[in-house]
Every structure is written in structure tokens, then in C-alpha cells.
PAFI-50341 format. One record per residue (C-alpha): residue number from 0; y, z, x; residue in three letters. Coordinates in pm, 1 decimal. Example, Ala and Ser with C-alpha at 12.3 -4.5 7.8 and 13.67 -1.06 7.14 Angstrom:
BEGIN
 sedren       yy       zz       xx donu
      0   -450.0    780.0   1230.0  ALA
      1   -106.0    714.0   1367.0  SER
//
This chain:
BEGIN
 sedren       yy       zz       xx donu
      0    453.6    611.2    479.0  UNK
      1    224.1    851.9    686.3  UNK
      2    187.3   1128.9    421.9  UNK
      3    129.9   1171.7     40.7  UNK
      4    410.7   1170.5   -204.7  UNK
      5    373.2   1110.3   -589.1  UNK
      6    635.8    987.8   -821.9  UNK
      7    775.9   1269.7  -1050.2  UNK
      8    642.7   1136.8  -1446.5  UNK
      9    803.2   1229.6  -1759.6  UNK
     10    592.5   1518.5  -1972.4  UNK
     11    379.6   1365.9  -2217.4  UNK
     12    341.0   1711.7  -2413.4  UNK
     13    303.9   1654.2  -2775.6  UNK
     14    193.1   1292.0  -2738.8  UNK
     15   -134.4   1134.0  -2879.9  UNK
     16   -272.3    896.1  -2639.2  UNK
     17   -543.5    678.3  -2670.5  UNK
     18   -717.8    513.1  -2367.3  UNK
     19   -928.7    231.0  -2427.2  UNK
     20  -1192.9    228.1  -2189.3  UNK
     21  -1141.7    598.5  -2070.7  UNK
     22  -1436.0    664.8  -1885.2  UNK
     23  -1362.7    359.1  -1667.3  UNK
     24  -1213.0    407.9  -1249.1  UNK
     25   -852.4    336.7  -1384.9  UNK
     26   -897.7    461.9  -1724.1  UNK
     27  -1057.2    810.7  -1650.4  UNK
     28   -797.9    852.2  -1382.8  UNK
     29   -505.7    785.2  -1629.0  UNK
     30   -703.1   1049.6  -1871.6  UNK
     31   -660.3   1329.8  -1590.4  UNK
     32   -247.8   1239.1  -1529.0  UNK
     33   -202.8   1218.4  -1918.1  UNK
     34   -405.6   1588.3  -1986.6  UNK
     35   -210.8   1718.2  -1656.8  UNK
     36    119.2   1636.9  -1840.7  UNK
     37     37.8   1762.5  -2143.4  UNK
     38    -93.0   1508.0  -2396.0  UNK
     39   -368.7   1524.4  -2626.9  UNK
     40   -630.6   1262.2  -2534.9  UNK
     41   -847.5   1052.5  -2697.8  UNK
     42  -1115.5    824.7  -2464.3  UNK
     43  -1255.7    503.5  -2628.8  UNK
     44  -1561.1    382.2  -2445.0  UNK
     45  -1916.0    247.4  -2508.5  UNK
     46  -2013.1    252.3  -2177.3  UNK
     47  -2099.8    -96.1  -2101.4  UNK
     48  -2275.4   -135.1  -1809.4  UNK
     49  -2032.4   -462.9  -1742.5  UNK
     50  -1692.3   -251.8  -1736.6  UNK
     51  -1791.2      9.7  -1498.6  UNK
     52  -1763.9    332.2  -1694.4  UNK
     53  -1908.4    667.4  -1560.8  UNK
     54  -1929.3    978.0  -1745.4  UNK
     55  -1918.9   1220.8  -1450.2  UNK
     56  -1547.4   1057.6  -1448.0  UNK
     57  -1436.3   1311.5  -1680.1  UNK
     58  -1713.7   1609.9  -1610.5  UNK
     59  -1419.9   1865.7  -1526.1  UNK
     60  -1205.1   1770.8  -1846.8  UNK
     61  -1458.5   1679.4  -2095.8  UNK
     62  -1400.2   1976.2  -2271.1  UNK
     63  -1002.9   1897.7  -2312.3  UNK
     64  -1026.3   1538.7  -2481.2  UNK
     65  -1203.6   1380.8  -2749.9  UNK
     66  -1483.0   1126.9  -2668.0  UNK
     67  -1535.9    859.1  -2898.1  UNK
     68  -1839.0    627.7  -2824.8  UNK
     69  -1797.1    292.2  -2977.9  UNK
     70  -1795.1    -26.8  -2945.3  UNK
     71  -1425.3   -156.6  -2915.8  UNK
     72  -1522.6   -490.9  -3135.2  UNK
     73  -1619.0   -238.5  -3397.5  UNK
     74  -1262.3   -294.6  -3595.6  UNK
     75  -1310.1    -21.4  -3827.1  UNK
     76  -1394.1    302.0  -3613.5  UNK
     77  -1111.3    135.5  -3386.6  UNK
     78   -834.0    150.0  -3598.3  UNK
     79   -966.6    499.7  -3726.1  UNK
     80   -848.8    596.9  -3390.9  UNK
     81   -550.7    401.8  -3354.1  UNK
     82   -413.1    545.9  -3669.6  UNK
     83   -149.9    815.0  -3591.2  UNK
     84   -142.7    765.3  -3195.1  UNK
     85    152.8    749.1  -3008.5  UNK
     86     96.2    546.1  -2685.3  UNK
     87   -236.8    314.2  -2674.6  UNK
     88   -336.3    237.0  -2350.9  UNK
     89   -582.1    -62.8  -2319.0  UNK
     90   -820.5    -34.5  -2013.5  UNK
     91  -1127.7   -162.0  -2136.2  UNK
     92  -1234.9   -500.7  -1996.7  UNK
     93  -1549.5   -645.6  -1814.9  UNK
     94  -1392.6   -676.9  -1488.5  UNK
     95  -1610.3   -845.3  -1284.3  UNK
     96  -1547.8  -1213.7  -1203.7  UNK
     97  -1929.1  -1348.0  -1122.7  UNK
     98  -2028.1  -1184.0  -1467.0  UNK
     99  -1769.2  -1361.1  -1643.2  UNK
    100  -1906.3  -1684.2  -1490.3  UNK
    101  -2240.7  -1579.9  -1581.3  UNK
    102  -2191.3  -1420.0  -1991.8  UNK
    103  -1873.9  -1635.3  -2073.1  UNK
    104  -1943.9  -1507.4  -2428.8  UNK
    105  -1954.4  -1177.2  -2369.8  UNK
    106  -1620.1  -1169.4  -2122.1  UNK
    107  -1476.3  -1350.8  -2382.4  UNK
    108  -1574.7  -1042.5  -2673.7  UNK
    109  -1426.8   -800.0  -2496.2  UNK
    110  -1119.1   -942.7  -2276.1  UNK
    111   -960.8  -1137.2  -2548.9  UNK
    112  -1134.5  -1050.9  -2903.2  UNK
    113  -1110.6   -690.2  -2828.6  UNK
    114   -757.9   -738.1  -2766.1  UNK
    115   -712.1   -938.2  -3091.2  UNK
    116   -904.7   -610.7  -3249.5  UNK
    117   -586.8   -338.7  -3105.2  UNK
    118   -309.2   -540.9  -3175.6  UNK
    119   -430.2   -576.7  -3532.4  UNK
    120   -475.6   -212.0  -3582.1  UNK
    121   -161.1   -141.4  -3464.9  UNK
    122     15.6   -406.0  -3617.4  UNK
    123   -161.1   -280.7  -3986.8  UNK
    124   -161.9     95.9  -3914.2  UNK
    125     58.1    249.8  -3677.7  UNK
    126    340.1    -15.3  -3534.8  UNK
    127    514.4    283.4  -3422.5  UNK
    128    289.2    287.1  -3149.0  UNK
    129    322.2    185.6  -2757.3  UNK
    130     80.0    -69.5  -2656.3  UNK
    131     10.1   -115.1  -2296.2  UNK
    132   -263.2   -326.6  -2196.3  UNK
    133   -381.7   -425.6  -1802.7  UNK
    134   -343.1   -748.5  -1680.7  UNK
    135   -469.5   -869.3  -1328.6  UNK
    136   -320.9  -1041.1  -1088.1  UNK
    137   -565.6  -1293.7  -1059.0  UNK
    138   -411.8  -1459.0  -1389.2  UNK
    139   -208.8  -1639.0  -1144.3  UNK
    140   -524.3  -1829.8   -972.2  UNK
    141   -393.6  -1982.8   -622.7  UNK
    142    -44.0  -1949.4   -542.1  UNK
    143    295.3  -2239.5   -562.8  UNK
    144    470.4  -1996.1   -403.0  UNK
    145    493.4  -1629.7   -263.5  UNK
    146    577.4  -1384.2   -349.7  UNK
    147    497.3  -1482.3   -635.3  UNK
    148    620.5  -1324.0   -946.0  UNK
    149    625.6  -1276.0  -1321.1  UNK
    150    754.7  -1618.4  -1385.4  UNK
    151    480.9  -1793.2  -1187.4  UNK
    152    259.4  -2029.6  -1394.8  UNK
    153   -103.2  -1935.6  -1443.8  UNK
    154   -381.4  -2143.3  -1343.2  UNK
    155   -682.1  -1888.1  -1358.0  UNK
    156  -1003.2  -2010.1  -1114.4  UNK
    157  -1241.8  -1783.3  -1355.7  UNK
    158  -1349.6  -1679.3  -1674.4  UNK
    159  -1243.8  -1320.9  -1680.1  UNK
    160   -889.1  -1446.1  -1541.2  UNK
    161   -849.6  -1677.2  -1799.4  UNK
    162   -914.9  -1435.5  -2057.6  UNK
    163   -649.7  -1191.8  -1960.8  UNK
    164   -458.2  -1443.4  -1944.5  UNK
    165   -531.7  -1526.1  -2317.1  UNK
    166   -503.1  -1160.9  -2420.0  UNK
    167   -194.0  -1150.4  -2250.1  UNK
    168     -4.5  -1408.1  -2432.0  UNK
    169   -225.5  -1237.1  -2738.3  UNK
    170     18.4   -905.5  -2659.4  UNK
    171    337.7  -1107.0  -2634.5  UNK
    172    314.8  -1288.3  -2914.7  UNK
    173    211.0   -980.2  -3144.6  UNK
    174    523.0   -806.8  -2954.9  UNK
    175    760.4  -1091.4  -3071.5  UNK
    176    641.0  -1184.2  -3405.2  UNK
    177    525.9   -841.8  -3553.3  UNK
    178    794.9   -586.2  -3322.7  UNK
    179    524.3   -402.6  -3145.8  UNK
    180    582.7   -211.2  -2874.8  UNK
    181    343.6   -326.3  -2638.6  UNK
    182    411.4   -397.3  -2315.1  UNK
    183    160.2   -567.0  -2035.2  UNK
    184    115.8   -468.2  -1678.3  UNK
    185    -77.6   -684.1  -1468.4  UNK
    186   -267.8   -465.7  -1156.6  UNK
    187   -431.0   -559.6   -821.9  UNK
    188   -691.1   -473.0   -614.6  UNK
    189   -676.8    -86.9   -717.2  UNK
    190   -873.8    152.8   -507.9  UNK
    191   -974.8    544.7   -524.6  UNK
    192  -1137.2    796.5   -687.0  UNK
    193  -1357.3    752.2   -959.9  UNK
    194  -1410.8    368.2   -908.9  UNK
    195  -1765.0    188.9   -920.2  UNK
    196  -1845.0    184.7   -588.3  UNK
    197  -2213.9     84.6   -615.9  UNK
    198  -2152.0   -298.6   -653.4  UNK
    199  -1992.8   -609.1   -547.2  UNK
    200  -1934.7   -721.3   -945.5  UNK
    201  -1634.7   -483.1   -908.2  UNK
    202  -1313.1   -426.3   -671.7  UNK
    203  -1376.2   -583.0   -365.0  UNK
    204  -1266.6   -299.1   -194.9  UNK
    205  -1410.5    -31.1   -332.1  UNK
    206  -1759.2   -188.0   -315.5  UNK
    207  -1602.8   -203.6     75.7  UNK
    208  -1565.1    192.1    -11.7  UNK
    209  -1911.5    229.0   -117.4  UNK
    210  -2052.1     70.5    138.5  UNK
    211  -1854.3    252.8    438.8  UNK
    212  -1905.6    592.9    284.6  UNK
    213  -2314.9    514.6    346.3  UNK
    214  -2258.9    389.0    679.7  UNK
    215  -2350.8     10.1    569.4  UNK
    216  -2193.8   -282.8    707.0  UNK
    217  -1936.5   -463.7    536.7  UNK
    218  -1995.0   -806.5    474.9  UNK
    219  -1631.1  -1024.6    447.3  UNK
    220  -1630.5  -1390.7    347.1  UNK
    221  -1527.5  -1638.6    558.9  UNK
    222  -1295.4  -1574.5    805.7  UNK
    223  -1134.5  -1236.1    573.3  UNK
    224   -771.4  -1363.6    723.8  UNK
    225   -693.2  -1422.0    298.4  UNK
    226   -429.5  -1173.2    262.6  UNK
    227   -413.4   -905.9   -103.7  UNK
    228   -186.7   -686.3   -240.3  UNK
    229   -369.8   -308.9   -206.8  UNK
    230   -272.1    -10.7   -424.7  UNK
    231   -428.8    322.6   -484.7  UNK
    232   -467.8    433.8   -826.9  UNK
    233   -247.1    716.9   -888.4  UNK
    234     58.7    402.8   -780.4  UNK
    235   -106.7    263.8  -1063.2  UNK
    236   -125.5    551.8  -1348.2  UNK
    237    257.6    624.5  -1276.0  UNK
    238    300.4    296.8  -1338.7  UNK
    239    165.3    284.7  -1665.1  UNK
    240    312.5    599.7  -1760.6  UNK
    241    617.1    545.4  -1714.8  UNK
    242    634.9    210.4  -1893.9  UNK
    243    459.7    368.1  -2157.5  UNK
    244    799.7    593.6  -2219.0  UNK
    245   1050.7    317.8  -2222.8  UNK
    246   1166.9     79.0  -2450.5  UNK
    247   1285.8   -143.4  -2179.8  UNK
    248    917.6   -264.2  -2098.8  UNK
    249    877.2   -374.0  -2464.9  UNK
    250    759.3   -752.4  -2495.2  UNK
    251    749.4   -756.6  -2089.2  UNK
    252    523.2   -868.6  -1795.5  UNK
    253    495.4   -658.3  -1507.4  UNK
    254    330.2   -640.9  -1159.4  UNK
    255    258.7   -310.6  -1087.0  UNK
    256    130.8   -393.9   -678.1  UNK
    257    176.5   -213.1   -386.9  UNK
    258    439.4   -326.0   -103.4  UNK
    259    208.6   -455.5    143.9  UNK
    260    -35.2   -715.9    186.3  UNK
    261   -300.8   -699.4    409.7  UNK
    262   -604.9   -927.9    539.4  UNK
    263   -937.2   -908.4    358.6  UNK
    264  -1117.2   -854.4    734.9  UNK
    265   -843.3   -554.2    776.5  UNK
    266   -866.7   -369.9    454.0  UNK
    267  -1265.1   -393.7    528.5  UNK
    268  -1145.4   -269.6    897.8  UNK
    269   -988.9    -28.1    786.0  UNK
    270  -1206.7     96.8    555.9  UNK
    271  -1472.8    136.0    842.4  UNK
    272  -1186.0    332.7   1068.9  UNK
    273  -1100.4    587.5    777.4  UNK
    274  -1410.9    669.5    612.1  UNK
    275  -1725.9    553.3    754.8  UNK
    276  -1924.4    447.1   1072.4  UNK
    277  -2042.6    148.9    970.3  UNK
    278  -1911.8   -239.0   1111.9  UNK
    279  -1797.2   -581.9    966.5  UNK
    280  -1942.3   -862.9    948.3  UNK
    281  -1825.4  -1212.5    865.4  UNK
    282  -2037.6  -1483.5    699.1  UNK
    283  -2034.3  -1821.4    555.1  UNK
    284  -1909.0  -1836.4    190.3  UNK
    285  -2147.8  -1824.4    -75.1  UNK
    286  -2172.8  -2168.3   -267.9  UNK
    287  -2099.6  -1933.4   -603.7  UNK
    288  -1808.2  -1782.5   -493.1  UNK
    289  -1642.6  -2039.1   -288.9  UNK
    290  -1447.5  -2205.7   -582.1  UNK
    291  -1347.6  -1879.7   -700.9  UNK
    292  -1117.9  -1843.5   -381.1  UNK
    293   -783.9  -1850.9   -399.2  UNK
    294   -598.9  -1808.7    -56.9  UNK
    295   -306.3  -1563.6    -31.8  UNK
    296   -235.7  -1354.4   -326.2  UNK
    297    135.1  -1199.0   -219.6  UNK
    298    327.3  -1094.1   -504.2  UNK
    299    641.6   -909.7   -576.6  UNK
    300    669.7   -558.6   -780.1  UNK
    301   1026.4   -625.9   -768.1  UNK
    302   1070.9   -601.0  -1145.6  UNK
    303    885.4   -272.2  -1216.8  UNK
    304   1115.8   -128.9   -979.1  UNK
    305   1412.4   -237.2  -1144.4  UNK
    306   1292.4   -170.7  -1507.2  UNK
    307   1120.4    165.2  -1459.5  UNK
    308   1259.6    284.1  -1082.2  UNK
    309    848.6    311.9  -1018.2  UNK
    310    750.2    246.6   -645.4  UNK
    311    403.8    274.9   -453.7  UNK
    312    429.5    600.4   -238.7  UNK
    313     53.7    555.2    -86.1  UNK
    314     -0.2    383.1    174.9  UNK
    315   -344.4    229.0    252.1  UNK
    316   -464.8    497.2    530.7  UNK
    317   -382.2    790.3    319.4  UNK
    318   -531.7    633.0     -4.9  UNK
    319   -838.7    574.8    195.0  UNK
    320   -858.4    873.4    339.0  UNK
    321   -808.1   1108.0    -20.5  UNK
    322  -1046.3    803.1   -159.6  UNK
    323  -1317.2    998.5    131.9  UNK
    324  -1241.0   1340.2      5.7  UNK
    325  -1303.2   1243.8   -349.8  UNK
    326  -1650.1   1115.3   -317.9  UNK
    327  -1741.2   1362.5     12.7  UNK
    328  -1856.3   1587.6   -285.1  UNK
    329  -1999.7   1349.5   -503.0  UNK
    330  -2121.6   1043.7   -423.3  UNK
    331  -2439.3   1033.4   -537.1  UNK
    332  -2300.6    983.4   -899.3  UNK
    333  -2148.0    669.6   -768.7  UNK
    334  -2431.0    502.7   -605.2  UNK
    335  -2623.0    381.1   -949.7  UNK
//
């Protein structure tokens, strides 16, 4: 797929949405799509430093949604926004896999508690309400098989992966016991616009991004021949989207991942061929991150295309190259 196509989505006019974690890379992203299409928005955020949020995410819209800055553990001002809403979608996590390592007790606050927090306010306020809350891939830990898929057991190599995986089964259970609508879509590697570019704690490769765009070498782990699923963000809003407007997602997993795998050492290759001058590099492993590894992550999206008829329609060249035009203009806010 050489050119740009998006998925036609399904107007959200006269919808309340609430997006936890709004002023995050996915979350402020998913703000823009659900204004475009005409819902009123809400964003949830307290801008931890952990989670990536950035305020110039939404400088261009601010004025057209309502910015709410709390803490998501605080239950009460919480469900004083969950009350009433129509789709709740739950972005807000401490993403980065070192951290989680290094503050197990806050990961644990706001990947699993925080969850705990939602699916109580829906379940005592609004249970009218669709729930749809981001899993990661990296649930799975290494690989039995591959492609793996939505049955495959989870054996999580760090603390941040374990508790999405507890937050996860968190959803389900609420889903079965209570009748929520909630539904969980587990995400990987996401690049583009409005992602935290300005360290390694985040994405792998949009800290690859970062990097290029300053004409810095990329540094690659190992030999880099570990192959990951790749898939721009706007893949990844229509994918939440439309799951949020079904009730054939209800009490489901799904990967929402692109089509094709690539190399670690290529996606950092071709990072340097589509938006900067910079070069890889390859080094030794760092004793920290070494057991974190997990070899191959291929996985199917085979479900999400039968449940939802969603497909990726960006391939990794024209991802990176809009991902360039984005942050041409501003990437100083993206560098602190």
C-alpha cells in the first residue's frame, strides 16, 4: 500500500465521550477523530510525567472539549465525569516498561487500580455506557506460537505487562458479571503524530522517530533481527471507534495490529531512510533490559477484521513519512 487511505467511521454526532488519558500520543489523537465526527469531548488527564501526556497535543482544539485535570485514582471527580457519558475510552496508563520495573507501586496505581476505579463508576452510575480500555500486546510475553492470537496464554516478562494483563481480566469480568459494555483492545508498537518522542521509556519507535528527526543515531539492541507488529495511529483510532459502536465487541479481546511485521534493525532503517540523516548502530544488550526480551512478537488482527470489517490502510513508509510532516512544524514541543 504505496499511498494513504483511511477507513470510512461511523458519525459520532450527539455522543458524549470520555477519554481517559486525553492529552496522551494515542489519546489526544483519538480526541481529534472523535471532535472531527462530531462528538462532544471530555479529556481526563493529570499529566503525569510517567504516561507521556503533552498539552500542545490538543493546542488547535482546546477550545472544542472540556479539560478535566485530575487524578484518575481520585474516584469521586472520576465518576462525576463518567456520569451521563456514552462511550468511555480508557487510555491512561504509565506505559513505559523500565519505569514499571523501577515504581512497581505506582504502575500498579494506575494500570490496574485505576481500572478498578472506571469500571466501578460505570458499573454504579452509568452501565449504559461503552467501555473500551487499551491493552498491549506485550501481555502475551514470549511467544508458543505465531501468529499468535487472542487465545494465546499470557506470560508477561514485566511489570507494566502484567498489569494490563490484570486490568484486562478486571474488564472481562466486570463485562460478565455486571453486563457492561466494555470491550478491550490490545495495541502494538503505535507510531505518529503527537507521540513522546523525547525518550526511550516510551515506544521504541518513536523514540527511533525522535531521534532521526534530530539527525542522531539510532541505537538497536542486539542484533535488531527481533521482528514487531508496526501500526500508525490513525489504524489504531478507527479501531477503537468502531468497536466503540458495536455490540458485537462487548465482553471481547481484540488485537488491533497492523499486517506486517518487520525487524527491529529495519523499522530503525527505515526510520533513518524516511525522515532523517542520521545512522544505526547495534550494541550489546543492556544487563536491565535483556530479560525483558521477548523474541518475535507476530500476531494476528484476524478477529477485528471479522468482528468490526476494520483493516490497517498505512503502511510503514507512508506513516513515517506523514509522522515527518507532523513534527516538521513542531518539534521542539516534543523534545522535553
Amino acid at each position: 500500500m504505496n499511498k494513504y487511505h483511511s477507513i470510512k467511521l461511523p458519525s459520532l454526532r450527539g455522543q458524549r465521550v470520555l477519554i481517559t488519558g486525553g492529552l496522551g500520543f494515542i489519546g489526544s489523537n483519538l480526541t481529534h477523530k472523535c471532535l472531527e465526527l462530531g462528538a462532544e469531548v471530555t479529556i481526563y488527564d493529570c499529566m503525569d510525567p510517567s504516561s507521556g501526556g503533552n498539552l500542545f497535543n490538543i493546542h488547535d482544539i482546546r477550545d472544542y472539549v472540556q479539560l478535566c485535570h485530575y487524578d484518575i485514582l481520585n474516584m469521586d471527580r472520576l465518576s462525576e465525569q463518567i456520569f451521563e457519558k456514552d462511550i468511555i475510552f480508557n487510555c491512561a496508563a504509565s506505559t513505559s516498561h523500565p519505569f514499571s520495573i523501577r515504581e512497581p507501586w505506582m504502575n500498579l496505581d494506575v494500570n490496574s487500580r485505576a481500572v478498578i476505579n472506571q469500571l466501578e463508576a460505570i458499573r454504579r452510575f452509568n452501565r449504559e455506557a461503552k467501555f473500551i480500555h487499551l491493552g498491549t500486546s506485550t501481555q502475551l510475553g514470549k511467544l508458543h506460537y505465531q501468529p499468535a492470537d487472542e487465545n494465546h496464554p499470557e506470560f508477561p516478562t514485566d511489570i507494566y505487562s502484567a498489569n494490563k494483563t490484570v486490568a484486562e481480566k478486571y474488564v472481562l469480568i466486570y463485562a460478565n458479571i455486571y453486563g457492561l459494555r466494555a470491550t478491550v483492545i490490545r495495541i502494538s508498537n503505535t507510531f505518529g503524530p503527537r507521540a513522546s518522542i523525547h525518550s526511550s521509556d516510551f515506544t521504541f519507535n518513536n523514540y527511533f522517530i525522535g531521534l532521526a528527526l534530530q539527525n542522531k543515531t539510532i541505537t538497536v539492541f542486539g542484533d535488531g533481527a527481533q521482528k514487531r507488529n508496526s501500526i500508525f495511529v490513525d489504524d489504531v483510532v478507527a479501531a477503537l471507534i468502531m468497536s466503540s459502536q458495536t455490540e458485537k465487541t462487548n465482553n471481547e479481546t481484540i488485537f488491533a495490529v497492523g499486517d506486517e511485521h518487520f525487524s527491529v534493525a529495519d523499522i530503525a532503517k527505515a526510520t533513518i531512510r524516511h525522515i532523517g540523516a542520521g545512522k544505526v548502530k547495534l550494541v550489546e544488550w543492556p544487563k536491565d533490559r535483556k530479560p525483558l526480551e521477548i523474541g518475535d512478537a507476530v500476531i494476528s488482527n484476524k478477529k477485528i477484521k471479522s468482528l468490526v470489517n476494520w483493516k490497517p490502510m498505512t503502511d510503514l513508509k507512508t506513516g513515517l513519512l506523514m509522522t515527518k510532516g507532523y513534527y516538521e512544524t513542531c518539534l521542539e514541543k516534543y523534545l522535553r
